[in-house]
CHARMM internal coordinates of N, CA and C (Angstrom, degrees):
IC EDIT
DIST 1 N 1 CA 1.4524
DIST 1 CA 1 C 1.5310
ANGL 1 N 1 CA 1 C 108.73
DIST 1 C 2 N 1.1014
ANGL 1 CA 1 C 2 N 106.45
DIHE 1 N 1 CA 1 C 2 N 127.84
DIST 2 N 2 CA 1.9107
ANGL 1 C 2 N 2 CA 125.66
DIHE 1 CA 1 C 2 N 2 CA -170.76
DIST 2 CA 2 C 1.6542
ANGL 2 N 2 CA 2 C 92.38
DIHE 1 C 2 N 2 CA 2 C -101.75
DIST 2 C 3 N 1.5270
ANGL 2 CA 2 C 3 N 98.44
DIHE 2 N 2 CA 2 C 3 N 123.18
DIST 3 N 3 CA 1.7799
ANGL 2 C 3 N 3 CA 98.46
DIHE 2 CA 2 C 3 N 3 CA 154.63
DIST 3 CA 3 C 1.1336
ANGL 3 N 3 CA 3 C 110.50
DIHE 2 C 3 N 3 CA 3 C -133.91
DIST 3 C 4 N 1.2440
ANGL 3 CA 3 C 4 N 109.37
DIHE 3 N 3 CA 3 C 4 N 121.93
DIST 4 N 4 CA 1.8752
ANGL 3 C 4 N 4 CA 137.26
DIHE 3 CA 3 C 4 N 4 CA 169.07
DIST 4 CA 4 C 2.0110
ANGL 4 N 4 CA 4 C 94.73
DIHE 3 C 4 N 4 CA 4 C -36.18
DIST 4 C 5 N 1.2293
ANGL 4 CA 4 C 5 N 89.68
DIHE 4 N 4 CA 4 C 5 N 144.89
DIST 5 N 5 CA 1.6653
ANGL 4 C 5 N 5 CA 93.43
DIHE 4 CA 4 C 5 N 5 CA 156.73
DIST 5 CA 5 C 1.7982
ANGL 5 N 5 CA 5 C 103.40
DIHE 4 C 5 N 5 CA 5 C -140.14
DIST 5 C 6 N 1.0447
ANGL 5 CA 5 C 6 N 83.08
DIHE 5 N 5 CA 5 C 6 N 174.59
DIST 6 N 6 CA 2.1658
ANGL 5 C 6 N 6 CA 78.12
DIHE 5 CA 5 C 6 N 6 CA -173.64
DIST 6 CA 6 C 1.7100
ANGL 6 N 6 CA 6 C 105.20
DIHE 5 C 6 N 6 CA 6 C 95.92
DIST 6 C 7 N 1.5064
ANGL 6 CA 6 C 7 N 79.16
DIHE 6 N 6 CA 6 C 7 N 174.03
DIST 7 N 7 CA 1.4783
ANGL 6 C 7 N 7 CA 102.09
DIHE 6 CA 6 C 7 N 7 CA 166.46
DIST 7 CA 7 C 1.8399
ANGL 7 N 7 CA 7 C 102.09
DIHE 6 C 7 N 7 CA 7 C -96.49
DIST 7 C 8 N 1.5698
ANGL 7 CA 7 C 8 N 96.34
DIHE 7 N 7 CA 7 C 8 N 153.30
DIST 8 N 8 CA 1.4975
ANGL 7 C 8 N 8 CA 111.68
DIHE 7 CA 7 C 8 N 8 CA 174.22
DIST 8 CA 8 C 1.8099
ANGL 8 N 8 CA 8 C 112.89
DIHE 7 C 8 N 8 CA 8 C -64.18
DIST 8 C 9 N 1.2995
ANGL 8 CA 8 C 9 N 118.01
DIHE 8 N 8 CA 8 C 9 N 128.26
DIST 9 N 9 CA 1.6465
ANGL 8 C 9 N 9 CA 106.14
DIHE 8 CA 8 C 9 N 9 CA 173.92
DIST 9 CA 9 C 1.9022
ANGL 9 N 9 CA 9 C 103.05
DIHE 8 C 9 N 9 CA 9 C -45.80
DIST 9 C 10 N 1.5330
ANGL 9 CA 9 C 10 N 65.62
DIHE 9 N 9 CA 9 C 10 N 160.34
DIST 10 N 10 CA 1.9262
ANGL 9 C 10 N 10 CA 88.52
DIHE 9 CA 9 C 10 N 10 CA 177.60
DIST 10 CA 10 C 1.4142
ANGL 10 N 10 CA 10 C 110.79
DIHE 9 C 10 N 10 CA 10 C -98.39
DIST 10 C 11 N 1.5392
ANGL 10 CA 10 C 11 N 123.65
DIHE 10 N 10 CA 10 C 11 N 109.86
DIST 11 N 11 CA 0.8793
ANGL 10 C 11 N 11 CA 154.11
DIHE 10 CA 10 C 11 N 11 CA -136.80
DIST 11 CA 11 C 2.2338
ANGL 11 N 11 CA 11 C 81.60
DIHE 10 C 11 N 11 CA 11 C -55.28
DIST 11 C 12 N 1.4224
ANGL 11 CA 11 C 12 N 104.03
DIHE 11 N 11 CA 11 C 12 N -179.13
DIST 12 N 12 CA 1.6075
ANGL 11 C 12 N 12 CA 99.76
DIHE 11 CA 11 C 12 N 12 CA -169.56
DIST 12 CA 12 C 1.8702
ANGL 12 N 12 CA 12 C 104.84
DIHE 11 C 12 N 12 CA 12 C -93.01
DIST 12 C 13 N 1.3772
ANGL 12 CA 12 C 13 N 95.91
DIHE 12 N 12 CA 12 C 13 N -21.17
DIST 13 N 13 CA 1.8052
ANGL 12 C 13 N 13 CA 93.46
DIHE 12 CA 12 C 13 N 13 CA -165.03
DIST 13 CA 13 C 1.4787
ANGL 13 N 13 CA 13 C 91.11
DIHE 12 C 13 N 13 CA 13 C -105.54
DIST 13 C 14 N 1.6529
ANGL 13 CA 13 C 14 N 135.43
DIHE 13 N 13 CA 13 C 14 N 37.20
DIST 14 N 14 CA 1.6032
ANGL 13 C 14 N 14 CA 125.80
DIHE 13 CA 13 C 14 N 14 CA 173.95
DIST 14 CA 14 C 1.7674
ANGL 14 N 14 CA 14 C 72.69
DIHE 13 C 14 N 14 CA 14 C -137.27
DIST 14 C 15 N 1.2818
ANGL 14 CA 14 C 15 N 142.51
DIHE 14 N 14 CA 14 C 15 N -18.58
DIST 15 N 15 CA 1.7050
ANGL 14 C 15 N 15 CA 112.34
DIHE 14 CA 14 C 15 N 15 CA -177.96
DIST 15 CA 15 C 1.3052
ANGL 15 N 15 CA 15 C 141.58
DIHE 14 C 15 N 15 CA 15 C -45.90
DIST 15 C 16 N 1.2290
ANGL 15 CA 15 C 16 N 149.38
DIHE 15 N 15 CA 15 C 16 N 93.89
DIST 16 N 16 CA 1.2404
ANGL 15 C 16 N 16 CA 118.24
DIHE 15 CA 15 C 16 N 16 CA -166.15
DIST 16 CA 16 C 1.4961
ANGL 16 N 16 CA 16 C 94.86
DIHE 15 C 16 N 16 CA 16 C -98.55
DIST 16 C 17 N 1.6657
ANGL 16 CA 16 C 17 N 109.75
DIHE 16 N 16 CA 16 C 17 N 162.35
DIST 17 N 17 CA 1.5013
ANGL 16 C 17 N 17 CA 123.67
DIHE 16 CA 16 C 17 N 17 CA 168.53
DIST 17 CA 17 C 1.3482
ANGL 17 N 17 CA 17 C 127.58
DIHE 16 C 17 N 17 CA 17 C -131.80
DIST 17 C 18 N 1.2475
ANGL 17 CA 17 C 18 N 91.88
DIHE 17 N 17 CA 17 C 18 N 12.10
DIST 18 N 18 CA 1.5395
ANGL 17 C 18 N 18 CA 91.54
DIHE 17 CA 17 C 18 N 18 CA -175.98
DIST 18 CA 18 C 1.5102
ANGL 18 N 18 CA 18 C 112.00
DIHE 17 C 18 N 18 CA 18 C -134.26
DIST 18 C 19 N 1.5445
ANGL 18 CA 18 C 19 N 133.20
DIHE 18 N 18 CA 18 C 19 N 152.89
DIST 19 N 19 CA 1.5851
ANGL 18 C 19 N 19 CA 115.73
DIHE 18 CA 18 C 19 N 19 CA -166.95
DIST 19 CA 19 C 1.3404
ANGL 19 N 19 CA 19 C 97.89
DIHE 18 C 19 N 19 CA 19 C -122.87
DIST 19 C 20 N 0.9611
ANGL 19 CA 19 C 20 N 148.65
DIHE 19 N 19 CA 19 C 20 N -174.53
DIST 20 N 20 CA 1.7230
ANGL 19 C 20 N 20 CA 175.94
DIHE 19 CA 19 C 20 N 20 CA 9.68
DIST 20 CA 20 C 1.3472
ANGL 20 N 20 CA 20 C 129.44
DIHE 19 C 20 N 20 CA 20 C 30.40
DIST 20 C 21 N 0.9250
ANGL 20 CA 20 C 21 N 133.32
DIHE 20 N 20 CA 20 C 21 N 84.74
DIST 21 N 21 CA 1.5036
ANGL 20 C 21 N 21 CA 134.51
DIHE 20 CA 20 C 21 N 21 CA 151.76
DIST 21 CA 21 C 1.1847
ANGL 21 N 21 CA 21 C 129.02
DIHE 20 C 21 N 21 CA 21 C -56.47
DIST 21 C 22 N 1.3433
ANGL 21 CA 21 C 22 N 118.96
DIHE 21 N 21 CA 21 C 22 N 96.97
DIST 22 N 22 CA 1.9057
ANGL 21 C 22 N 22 CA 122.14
DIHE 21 CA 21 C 22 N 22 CA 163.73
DIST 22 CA 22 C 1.7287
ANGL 22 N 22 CA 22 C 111.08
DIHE 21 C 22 N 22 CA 22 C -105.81
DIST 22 C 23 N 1.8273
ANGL 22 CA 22 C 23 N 98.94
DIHE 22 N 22 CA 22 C 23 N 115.95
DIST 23 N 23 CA 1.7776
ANGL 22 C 23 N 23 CA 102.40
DIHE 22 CA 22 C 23 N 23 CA -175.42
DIST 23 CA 23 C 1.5286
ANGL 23 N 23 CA 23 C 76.61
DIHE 22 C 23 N 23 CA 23 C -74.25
DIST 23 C 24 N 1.5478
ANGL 23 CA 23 C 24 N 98.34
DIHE 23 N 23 CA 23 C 24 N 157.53
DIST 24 N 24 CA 2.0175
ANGL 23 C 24 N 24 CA 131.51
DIHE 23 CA 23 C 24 N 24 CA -173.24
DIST 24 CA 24 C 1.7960
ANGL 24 N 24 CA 24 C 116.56
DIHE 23 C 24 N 24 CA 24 C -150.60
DIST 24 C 25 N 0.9473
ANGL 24 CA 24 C 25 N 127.02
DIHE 24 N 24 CA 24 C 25 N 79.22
DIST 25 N 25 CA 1.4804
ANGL 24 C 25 N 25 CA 120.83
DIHE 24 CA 24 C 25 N 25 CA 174.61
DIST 25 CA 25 C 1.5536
ANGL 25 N 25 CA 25 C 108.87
DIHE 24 C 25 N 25 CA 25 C -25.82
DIST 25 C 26 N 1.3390
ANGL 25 CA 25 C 26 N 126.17
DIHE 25 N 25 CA 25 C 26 N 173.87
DIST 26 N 26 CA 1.5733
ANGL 25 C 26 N 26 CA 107.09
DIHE 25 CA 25 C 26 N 26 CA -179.20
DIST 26 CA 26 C 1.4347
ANGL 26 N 26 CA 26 C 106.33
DIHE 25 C 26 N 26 CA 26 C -96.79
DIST 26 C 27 N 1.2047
ANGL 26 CA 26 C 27 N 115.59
DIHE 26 N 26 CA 26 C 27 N -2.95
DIST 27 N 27 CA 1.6852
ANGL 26 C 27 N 27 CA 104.93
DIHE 26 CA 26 C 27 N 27 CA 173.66
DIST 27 CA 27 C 1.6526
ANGL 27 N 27 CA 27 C 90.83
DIHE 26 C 27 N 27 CA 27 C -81.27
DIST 27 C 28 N 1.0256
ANGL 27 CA 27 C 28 N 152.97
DIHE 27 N 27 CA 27 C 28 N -69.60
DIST 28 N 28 CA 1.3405
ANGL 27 C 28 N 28 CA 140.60
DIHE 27 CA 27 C 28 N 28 CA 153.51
DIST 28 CA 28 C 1.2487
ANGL 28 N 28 CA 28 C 134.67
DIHE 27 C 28 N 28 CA 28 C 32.38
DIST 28 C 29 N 1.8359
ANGL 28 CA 28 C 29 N 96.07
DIHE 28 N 28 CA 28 C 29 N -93.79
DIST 29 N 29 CA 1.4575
ANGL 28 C 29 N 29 CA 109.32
DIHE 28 CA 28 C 29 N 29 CA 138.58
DIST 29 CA 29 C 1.1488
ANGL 29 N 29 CA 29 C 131.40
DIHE 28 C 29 N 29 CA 29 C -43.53
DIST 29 C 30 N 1.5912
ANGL 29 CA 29 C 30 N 151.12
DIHE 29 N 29 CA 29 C 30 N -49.24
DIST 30 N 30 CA 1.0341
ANGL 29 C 30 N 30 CA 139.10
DIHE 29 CA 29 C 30 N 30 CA -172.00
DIST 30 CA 30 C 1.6219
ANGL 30 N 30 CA 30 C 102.11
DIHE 29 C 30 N 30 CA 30 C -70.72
DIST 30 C 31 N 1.2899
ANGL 30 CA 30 C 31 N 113.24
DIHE 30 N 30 CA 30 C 31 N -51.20
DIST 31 N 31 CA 1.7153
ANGL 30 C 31 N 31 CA 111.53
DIHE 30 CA 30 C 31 N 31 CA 179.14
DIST 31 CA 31 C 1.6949
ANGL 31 N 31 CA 31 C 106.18
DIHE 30 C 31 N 31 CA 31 C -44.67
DIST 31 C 32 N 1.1503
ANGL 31 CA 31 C 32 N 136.63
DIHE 31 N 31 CA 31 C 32 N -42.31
DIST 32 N 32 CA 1.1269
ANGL 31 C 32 N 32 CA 118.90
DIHE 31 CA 31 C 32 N 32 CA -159.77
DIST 32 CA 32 C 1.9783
ANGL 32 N 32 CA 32 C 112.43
DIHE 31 C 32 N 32 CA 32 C -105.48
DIST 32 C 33 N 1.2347
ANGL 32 CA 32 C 33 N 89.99
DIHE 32 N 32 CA 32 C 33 N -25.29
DIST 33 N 33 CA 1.9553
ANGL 32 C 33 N 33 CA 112.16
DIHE 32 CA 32 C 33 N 33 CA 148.75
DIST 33 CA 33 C 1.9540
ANGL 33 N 33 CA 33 C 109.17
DIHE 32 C 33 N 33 CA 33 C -30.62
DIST 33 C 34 N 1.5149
ANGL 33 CA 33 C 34 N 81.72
DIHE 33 N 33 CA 33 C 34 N -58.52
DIST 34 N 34 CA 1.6515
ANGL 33 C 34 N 34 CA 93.60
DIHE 33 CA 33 C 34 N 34 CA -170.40
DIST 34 CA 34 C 1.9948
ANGL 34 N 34 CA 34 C 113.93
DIHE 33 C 34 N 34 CA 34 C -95.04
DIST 34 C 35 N 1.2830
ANGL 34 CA 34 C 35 N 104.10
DIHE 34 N 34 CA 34 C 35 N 13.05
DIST 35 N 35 CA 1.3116
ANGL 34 C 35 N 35 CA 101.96
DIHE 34 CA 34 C 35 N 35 CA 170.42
DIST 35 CA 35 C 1.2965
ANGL 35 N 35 CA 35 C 104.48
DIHE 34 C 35 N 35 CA 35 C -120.25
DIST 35 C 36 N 1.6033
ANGL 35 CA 35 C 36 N 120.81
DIHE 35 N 35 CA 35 C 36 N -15.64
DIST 36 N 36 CA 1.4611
ANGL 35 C 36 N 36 CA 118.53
DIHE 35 CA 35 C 36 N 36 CA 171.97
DIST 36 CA 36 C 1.7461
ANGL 36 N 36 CA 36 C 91.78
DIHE 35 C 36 N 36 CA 36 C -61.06
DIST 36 C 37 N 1.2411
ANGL 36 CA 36 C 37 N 115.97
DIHE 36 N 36 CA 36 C 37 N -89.76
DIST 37 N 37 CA 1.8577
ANGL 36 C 37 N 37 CA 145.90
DIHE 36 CA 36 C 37 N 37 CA -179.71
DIST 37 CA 37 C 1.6361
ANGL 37 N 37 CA 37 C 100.12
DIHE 36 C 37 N 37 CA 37 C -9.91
DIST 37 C 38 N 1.6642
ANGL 37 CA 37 C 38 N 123.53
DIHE 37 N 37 CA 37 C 38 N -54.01
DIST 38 N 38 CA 1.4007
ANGL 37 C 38 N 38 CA 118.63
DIHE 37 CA 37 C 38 N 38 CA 166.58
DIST 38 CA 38 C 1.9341
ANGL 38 N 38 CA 38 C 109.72
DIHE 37 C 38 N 38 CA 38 C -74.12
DIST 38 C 39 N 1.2154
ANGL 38 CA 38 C 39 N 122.80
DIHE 38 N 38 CA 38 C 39 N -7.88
DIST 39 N 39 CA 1.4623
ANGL 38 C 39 N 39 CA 92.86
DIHE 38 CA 38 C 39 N 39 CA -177.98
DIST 39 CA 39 C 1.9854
ANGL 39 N 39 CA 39 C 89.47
DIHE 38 C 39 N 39 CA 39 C -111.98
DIST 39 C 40 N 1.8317
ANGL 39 CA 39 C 40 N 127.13
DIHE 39 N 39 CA 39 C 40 N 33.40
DIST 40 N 40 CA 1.3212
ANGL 39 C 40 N 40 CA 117.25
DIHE 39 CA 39 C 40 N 40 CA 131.68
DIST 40 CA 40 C 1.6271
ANGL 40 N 40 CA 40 C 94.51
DIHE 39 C 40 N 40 CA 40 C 99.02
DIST 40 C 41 N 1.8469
ANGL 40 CA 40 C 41 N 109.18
DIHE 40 N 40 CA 40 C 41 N -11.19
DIST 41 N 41 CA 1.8853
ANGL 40 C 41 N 41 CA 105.44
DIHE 40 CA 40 C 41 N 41 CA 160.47
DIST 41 CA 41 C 1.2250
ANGL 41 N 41 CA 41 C 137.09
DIHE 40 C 41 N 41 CA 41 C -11.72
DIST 41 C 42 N 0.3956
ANGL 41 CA 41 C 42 N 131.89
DIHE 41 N 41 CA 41 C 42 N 128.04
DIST 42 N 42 CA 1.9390
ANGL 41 C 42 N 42 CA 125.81
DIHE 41 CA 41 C 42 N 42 CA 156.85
DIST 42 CA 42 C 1.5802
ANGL 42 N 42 CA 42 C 99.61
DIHE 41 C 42 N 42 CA 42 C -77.01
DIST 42 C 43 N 1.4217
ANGL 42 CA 42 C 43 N 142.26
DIHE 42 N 42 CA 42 C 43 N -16.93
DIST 43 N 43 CA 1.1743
ANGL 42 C 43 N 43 CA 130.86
DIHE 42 CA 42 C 43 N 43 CA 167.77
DIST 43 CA 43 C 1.5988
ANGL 43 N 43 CA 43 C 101.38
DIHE 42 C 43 N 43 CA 43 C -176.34
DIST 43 C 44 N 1.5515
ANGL 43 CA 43 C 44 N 96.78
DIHE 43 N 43 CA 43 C 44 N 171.71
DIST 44 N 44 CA 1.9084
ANGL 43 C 44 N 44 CA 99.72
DIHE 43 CA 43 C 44 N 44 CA -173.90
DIST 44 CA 44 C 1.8111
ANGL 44 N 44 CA 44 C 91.56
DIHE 43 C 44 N 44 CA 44 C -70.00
DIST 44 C 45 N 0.9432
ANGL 44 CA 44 C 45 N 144.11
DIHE 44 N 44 CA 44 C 45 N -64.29
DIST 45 N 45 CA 1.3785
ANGL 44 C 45 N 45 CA 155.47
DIHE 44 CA 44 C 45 N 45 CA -166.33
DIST 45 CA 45 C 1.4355
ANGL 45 N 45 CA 45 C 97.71
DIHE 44 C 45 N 45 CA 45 C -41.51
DIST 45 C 46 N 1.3237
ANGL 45 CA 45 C 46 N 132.37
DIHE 45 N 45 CA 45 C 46 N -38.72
DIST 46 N 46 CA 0.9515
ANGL 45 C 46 N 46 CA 121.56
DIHE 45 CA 45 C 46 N 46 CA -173.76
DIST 46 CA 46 C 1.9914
ANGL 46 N 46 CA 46 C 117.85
DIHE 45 C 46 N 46 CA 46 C -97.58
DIST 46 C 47 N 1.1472
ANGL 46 CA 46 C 47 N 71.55
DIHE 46 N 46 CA 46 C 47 N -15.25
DIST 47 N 47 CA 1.9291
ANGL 46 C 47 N 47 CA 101.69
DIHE 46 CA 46 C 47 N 47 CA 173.74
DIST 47 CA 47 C 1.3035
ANGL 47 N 47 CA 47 C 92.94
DIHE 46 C 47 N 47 CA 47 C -85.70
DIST 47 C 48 N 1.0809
ANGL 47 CA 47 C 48 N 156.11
DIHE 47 N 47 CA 47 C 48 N -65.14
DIST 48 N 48 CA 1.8111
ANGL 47 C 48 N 48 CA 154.27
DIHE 47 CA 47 C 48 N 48 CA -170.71
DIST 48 CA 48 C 1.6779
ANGL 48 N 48 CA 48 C 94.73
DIHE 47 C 48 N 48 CA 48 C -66.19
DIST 48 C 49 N 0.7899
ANGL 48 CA 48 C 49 N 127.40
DIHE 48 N 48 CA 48 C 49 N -68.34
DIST 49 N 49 CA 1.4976
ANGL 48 C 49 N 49 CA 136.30
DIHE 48 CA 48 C 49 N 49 CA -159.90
DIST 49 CA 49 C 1.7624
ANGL 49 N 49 CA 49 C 88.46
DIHE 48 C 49 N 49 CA 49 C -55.45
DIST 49 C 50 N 1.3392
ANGL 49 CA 49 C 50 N 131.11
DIHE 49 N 49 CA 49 C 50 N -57.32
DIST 50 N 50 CA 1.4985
ANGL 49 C 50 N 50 CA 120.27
DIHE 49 CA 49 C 50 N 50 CA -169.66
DIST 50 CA 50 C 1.1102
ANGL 50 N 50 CA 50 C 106.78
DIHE 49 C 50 N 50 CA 50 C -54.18
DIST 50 C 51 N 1.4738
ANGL 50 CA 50 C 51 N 113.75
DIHE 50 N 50 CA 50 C 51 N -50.39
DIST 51 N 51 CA 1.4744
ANGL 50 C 51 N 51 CA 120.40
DIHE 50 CA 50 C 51 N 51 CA -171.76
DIST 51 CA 51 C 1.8041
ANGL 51 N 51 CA 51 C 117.87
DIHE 50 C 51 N 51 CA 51 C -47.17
DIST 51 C 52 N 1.2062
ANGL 51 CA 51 C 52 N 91.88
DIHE 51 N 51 CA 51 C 52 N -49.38
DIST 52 N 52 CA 1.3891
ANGL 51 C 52 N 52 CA 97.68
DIHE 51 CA 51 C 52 N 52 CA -173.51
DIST 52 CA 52 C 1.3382
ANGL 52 N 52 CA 52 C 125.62
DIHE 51 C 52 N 52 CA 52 C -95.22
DIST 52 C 53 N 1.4816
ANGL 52 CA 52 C 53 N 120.33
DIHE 52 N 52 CA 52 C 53 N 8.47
DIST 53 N 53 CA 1.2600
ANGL 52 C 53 N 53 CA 113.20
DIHE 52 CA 52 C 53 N 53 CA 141.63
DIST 53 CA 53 C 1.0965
ANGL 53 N 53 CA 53 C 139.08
DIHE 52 C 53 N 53 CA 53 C -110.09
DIST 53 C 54 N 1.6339
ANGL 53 CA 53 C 54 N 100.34
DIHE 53 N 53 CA 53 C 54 N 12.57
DIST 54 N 54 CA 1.9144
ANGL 53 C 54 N 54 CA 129.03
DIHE 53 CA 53 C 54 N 54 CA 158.86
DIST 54 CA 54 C 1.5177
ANGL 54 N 54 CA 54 C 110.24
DIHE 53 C 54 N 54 CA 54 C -71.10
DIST 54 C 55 N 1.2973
ANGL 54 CA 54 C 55 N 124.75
DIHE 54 N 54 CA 54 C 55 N -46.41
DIST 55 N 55 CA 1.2877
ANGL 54 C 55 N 55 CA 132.67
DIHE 54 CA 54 C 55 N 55 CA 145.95
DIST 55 CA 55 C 1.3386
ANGL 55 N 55 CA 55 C 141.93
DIHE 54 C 55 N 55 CA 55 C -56.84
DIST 55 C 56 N 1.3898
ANGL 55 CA 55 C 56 N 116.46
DIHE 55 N 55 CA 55 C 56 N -13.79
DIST 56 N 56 CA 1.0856
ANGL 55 C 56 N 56 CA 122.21
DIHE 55 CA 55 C 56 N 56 CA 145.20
DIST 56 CA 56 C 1.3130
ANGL 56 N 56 CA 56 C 123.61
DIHE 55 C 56 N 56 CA 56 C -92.63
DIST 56 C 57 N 1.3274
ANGL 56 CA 56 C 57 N 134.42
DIHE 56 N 56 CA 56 C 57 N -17.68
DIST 57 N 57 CA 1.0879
ANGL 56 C 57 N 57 CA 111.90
DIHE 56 CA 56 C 57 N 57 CA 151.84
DIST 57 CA 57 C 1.6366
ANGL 57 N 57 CA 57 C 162.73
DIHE 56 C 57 N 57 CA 57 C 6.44
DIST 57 C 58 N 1.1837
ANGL 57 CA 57 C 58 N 152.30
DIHE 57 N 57 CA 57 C 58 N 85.69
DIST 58 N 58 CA 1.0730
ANGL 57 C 58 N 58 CA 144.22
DIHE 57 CA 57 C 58 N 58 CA -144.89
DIST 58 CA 58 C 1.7101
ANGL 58 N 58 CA 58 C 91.91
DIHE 57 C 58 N 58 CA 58 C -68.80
DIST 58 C 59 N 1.5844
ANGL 58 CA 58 C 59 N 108.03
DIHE 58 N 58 CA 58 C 59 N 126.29
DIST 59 N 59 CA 1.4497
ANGL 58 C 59 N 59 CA 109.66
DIHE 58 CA 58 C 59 N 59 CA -169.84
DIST 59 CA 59 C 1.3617
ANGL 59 N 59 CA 59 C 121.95
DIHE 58 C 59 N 59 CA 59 C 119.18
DIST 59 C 60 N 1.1252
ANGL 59 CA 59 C 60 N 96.74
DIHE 59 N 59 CA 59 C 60 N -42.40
DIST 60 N 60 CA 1.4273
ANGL 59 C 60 N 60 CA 127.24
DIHE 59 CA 59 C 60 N 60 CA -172.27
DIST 60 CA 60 C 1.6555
ANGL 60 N 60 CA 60 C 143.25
DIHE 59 C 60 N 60 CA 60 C -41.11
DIST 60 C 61 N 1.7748
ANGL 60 CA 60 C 61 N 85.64
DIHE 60 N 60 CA 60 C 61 N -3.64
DIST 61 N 61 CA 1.7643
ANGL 60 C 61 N 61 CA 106.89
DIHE 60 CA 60 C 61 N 61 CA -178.84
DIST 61 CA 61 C 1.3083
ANGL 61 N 61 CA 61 C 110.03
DIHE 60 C 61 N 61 CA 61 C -25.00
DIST 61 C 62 N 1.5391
ANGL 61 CA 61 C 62 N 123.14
DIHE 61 N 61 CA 61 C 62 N 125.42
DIST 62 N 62 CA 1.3583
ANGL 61 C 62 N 62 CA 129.36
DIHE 61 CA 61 C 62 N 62 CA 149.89
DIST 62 CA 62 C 1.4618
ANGL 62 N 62 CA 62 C 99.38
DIHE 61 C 62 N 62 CA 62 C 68.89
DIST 62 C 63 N 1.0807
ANGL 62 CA 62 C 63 N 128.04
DIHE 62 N 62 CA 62 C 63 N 6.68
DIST 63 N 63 CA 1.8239
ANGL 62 C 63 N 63 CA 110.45
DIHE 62 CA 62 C 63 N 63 CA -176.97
DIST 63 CA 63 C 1.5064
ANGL 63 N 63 CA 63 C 114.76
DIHE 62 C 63 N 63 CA 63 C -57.03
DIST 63 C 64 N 1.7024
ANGL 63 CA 63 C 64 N 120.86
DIHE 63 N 63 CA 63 C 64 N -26.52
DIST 64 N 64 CA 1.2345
ANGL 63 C 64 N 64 CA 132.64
DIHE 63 CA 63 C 64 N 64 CA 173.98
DIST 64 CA 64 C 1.7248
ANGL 64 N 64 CA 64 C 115.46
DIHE 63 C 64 N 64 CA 64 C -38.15
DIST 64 C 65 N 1.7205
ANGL 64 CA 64 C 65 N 99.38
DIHE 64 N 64 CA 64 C 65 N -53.66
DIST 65 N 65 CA 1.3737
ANGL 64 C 65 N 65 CA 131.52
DIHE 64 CA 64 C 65 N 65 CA -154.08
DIST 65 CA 65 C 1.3050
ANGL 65 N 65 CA 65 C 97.53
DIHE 64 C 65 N 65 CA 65 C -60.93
DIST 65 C 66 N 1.9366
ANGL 65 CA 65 C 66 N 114.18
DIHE 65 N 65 CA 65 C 66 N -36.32
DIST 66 N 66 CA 1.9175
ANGL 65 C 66 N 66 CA 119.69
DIHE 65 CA 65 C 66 N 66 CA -161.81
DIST 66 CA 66 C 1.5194
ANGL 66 N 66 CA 66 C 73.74
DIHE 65 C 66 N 66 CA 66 C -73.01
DIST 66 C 67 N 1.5849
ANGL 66 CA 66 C 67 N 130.42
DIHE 66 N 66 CA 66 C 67 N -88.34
DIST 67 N 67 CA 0.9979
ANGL 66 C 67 N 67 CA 135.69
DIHE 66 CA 66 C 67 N 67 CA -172.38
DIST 67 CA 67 C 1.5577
ANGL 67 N 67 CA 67 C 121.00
DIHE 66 C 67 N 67 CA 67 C 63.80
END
COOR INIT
IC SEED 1 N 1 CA 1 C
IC BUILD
C-alpha cells in the first residue's frame, strides 16, 4: 500500500507563473477587498485578474471604465 504525501499537482491550464504587483494604501485595499466579496470572488486576485483580462480582451474598449 502506497500513500501520496503532498498536495495533488495543479492541473496544467489553472498554473500561473508569473506575478503582478499593484502598491494599494489600505483604504484601497479594503475598497476593492469589498467589491471583489460583493461581486461573489473567491478572492481579490482572482477578482483583479478576471477583470483585467476581460479588459484586455480583444474587443474590449473601455470595459475598465463600466467597471
Amino acid at each position: 500500500m502506497e500513500i501520496e504525501m503532498g498536495r495533488p499537482p495543479v492541473p496544467t491550464h489553472l498554473k500561473r507563473d508569473k506575478r503582478l504587483v499593484v502598491m494599494l494604501t489600505d483604504s484601497e485595499n479594503e475598497r476593492l477587498a469589498a467589491a471583489a466579496k460583493a461581486a461573489g470572488a473567491a478572492s481579490l486576485s482572482d477578482w483583479v485578474r478576471d477583470l483585467l483580462l476581460e479588459a484586455a480582451a480583444p474587443g474590449a474598449k473601455d470595459s475598465l471604465s463600466k467597471a
